[in-house]
Residue frames as a rotation matrix with the C-alpha (Angstrom) as fourth column:
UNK 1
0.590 0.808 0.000 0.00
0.808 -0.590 0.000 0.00
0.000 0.000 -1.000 0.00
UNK 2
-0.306 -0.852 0.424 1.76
0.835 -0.454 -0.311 3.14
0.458 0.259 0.851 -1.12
UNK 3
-0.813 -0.112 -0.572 0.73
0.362 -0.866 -0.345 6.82
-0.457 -0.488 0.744 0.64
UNK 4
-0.868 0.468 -0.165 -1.46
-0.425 -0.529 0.734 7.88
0.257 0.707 0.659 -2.10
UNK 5
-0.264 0.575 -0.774 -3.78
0.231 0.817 0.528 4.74
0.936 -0.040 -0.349 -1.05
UNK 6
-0.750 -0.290 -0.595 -3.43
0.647 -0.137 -0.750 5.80
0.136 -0.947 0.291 2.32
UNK 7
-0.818 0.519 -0.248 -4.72
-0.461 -0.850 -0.256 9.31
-0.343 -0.095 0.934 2.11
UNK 8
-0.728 0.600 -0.333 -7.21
-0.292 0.168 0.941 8.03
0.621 0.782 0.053 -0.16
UNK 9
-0.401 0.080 -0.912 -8.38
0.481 0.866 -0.135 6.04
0.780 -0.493 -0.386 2.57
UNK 10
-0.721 -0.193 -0.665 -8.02
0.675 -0.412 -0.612 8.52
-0.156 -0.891 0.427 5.26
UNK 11
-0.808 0.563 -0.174 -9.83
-0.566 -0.658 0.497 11.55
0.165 0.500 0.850 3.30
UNK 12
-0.460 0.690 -0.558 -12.64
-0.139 0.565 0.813 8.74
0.877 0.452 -0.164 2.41
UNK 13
-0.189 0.339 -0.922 -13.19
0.808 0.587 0.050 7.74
0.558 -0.735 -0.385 6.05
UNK 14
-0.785 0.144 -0.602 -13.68
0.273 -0.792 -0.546 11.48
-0.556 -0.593 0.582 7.28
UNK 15
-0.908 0.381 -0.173 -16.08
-0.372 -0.546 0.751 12.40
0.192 0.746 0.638 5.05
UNK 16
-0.394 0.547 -0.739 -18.27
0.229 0.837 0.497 9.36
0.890 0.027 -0.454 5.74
UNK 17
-0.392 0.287 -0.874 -17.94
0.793 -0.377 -0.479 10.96
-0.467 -0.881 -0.079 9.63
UNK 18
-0.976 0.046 -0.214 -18.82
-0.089 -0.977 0.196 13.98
-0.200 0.210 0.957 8.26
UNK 19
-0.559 0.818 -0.135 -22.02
-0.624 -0.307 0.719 13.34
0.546 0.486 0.682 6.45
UNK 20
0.061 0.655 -0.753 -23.25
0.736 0.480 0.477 10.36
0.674 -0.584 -0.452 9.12
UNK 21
-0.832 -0.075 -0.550 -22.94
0.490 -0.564 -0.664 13.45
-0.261 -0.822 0.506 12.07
UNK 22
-0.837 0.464 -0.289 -24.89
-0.516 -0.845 0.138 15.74
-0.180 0.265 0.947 9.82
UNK 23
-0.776 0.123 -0.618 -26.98
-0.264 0.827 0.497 13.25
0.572 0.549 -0.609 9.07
UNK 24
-0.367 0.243 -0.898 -27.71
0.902 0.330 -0.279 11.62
0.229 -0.912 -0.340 12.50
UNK 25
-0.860 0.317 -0.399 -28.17
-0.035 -0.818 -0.575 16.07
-0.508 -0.481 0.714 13.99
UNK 26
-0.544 0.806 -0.233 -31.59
-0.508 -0.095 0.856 15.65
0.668 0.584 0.462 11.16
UNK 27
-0.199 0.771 -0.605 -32.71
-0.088 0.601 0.794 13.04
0.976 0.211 -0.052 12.46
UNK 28
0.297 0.016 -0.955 -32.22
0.827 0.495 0.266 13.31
0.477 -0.869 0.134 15.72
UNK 29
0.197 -0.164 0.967 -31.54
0.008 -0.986 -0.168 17.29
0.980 0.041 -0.193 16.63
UNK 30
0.440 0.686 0.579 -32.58
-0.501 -0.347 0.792 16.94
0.745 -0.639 0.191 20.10
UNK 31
-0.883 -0.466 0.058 -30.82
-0.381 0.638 -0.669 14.90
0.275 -0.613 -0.741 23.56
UNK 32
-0.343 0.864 -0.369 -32.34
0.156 0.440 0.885 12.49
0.926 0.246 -0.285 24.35
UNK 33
0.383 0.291 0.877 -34.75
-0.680 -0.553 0.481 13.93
0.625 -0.781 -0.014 28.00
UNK 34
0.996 -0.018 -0.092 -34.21
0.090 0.428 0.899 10.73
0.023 -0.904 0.428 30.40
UNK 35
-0.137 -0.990 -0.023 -30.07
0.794 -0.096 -0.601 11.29
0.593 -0.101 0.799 29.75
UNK 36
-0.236 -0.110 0.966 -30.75
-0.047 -0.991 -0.125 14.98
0.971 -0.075 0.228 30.53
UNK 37
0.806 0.484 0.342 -32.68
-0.419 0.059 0.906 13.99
0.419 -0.873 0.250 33.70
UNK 38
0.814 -0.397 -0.424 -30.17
0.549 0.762 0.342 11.30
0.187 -0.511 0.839 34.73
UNK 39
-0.277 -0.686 0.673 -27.58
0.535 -0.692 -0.484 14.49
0.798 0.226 0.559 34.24
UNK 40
-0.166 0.087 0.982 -29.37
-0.324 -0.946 0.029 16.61
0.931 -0.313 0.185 36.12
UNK 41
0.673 0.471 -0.571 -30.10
0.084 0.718 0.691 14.01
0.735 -0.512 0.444 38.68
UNK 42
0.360 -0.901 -0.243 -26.59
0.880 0.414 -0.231 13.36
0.309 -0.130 0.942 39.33
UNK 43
-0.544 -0.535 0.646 -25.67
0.024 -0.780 -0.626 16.93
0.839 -0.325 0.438 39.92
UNK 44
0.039 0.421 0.906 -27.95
-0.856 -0.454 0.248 17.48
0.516 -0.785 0.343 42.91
UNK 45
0.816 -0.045 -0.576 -27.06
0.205 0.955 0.216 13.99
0.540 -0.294 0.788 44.08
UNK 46
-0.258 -0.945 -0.201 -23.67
0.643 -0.013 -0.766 15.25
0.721 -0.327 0.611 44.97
UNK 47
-0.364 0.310 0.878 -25.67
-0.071 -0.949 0.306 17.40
0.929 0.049 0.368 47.83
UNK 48
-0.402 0.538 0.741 -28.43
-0.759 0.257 -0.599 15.35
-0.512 -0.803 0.305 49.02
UNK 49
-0.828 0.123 0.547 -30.37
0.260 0.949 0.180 12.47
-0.497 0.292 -0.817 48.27
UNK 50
-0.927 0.221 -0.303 -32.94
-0.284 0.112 0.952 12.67
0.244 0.969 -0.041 45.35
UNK 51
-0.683 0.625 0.377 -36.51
-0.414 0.094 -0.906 12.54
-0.602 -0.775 0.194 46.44
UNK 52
0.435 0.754 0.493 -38.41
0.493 0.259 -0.831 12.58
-0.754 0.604 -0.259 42.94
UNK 53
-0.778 -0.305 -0.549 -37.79
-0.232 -0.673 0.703 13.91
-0.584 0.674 0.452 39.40
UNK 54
0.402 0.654 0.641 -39.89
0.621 0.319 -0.716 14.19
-0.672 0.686 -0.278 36.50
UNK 55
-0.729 -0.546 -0.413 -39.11
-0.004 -0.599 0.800 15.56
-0.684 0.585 0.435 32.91
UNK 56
0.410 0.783 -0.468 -41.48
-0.451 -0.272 -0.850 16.54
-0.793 0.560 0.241 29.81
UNK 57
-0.226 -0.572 0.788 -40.40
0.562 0.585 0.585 14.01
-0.796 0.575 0.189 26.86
UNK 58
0.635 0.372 0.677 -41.95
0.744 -0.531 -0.406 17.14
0.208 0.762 -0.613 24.12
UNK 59
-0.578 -0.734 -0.357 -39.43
0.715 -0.667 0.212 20.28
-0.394 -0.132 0.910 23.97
UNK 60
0.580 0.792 0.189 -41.01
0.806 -0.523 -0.278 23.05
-0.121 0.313 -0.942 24.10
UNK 61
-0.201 -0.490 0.848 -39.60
0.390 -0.834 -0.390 27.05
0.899 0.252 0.358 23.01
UNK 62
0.464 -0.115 -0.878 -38.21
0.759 -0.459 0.461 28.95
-0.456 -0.881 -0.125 25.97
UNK 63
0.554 -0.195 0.809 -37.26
0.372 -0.812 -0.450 32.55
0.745 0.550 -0.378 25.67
UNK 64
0.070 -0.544 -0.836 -34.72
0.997 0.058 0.046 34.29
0.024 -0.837 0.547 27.23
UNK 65
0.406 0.230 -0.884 -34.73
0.373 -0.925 -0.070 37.70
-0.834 -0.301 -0.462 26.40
UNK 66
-0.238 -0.887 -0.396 -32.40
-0.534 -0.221 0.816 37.31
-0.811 0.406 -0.421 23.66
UNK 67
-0.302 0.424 -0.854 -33.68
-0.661 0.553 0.508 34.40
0.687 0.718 0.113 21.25
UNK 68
0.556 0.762 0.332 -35.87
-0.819 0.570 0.064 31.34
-0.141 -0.308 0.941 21.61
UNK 69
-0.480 -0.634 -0.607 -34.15
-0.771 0.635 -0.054 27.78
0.420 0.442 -0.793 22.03
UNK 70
0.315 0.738 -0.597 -35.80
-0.401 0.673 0.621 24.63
0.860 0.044 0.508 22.57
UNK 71
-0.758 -0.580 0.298 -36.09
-0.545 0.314 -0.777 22.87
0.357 -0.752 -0.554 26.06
UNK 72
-0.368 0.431 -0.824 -37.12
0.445 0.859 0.251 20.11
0.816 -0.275 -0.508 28.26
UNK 73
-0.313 -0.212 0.926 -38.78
-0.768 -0.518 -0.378 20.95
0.559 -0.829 0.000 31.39
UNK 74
0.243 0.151 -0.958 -39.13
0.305 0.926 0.223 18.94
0.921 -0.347 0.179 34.20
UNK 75
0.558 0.325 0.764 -38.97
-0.547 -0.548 0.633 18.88
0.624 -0.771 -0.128 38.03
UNK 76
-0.013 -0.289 -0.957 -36.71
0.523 0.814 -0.253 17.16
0.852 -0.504 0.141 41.00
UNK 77
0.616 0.528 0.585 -37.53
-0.475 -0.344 0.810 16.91
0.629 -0.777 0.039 44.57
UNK 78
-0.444 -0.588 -0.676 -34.52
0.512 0.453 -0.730 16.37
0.736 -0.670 0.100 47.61
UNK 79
0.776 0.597 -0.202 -34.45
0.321 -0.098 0.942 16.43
0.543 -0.796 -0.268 50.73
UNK 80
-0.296 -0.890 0.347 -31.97
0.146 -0.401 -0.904 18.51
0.944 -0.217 0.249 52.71
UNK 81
-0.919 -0.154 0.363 -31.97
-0.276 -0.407 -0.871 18.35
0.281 -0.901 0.331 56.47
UNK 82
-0.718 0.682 -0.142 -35.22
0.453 0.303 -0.838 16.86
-0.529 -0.666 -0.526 56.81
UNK 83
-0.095 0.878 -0.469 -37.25
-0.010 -0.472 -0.881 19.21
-0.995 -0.079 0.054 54.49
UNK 84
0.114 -0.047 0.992 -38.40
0.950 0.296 -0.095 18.41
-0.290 0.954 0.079 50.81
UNK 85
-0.612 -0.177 -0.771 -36.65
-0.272 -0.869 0.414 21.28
-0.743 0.463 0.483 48.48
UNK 86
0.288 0.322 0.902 -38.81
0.818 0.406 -0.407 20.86
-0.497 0.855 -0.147 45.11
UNK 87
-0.415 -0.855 -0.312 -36.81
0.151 -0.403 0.903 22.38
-0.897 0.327 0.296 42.16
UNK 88
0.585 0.297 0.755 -38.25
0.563 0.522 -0.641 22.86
-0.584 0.800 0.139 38.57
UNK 89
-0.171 -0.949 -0.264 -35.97
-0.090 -0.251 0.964 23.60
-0.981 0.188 -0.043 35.50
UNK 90
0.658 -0.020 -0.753 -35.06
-0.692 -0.410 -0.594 24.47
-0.297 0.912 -0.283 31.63
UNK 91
0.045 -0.987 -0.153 -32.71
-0.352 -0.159 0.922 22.42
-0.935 0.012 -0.355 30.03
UNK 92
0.043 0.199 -0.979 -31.68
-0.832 -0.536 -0.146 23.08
-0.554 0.821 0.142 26.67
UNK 93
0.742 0.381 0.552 -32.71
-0.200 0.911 -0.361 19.87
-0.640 0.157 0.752 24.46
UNK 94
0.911 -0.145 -0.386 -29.59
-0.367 0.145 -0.919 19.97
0.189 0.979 0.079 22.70
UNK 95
-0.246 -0.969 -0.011 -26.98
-0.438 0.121 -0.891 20.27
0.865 -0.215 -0.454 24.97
UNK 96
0.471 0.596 -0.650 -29.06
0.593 0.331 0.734 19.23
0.652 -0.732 -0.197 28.02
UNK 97
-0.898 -0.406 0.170 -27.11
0.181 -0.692 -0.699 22.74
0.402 -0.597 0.694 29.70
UNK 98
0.313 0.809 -0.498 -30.02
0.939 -0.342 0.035 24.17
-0.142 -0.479 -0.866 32.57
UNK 99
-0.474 0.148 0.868 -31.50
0.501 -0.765 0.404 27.59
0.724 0.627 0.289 31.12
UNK 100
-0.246 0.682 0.689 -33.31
-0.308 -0.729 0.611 27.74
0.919 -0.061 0.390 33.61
UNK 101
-0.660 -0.047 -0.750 -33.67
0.697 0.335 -0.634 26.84
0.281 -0.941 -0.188 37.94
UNK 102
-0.321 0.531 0.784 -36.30
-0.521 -0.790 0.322 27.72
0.791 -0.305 0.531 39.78
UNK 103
-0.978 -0.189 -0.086 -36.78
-0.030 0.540 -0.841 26.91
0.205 -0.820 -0.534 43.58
UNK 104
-0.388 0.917 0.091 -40.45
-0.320 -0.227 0.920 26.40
0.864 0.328 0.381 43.60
């Protein structure tokens, strides 16, 4: 196999990544919500213990003042010291980043 074959090769096999990514972001734009939960789960785990959670599996448009981006909302309940905190939240359906916290 000589270099030329090589690259050939190499060049060929990025591209293929290339157009299955773009590809896959069509068909699938969106994270998937029970990851996002199990994300957000895990961060307030490292507090207290987890009481409840719940998440909307439909993304709906949030606004921020600035532009509209799709999110998941959804709710988790701990307990800290004996009293239930209940939490409810934004997080963006793409990156599953929270947009939004609200102590409720």
């Amino acid at each position: 196999m000589n270099l030329r074959d090589f690259m050939l090769g190499v060049t060929t096999g990025l591209a293929a990544a290339v157009i299955i990514k773009e590809a896959s972001e069509r068909i699938q734009p969106y994270m998937n919500p029970n990851q996002i939960l199990e994300n957000i789960k895990e961060e307030f785990r490292k507090e207290s213990p987890i009481d409840g959670s719940w998440i909307y599996m439909k993304p709906e448009n949030f606004h921020n003042g600035i532009m509209t981006i799709p999110v998941y909302r959804g709710g988790i309940s701990r307990v800290v010291e004996g009293e239930v905190e209940n939490f409810e939240f934004a997080a963006d359906a793409r990156s599953g980043v929270i947009v939004e916290l609200k102590k409720t």
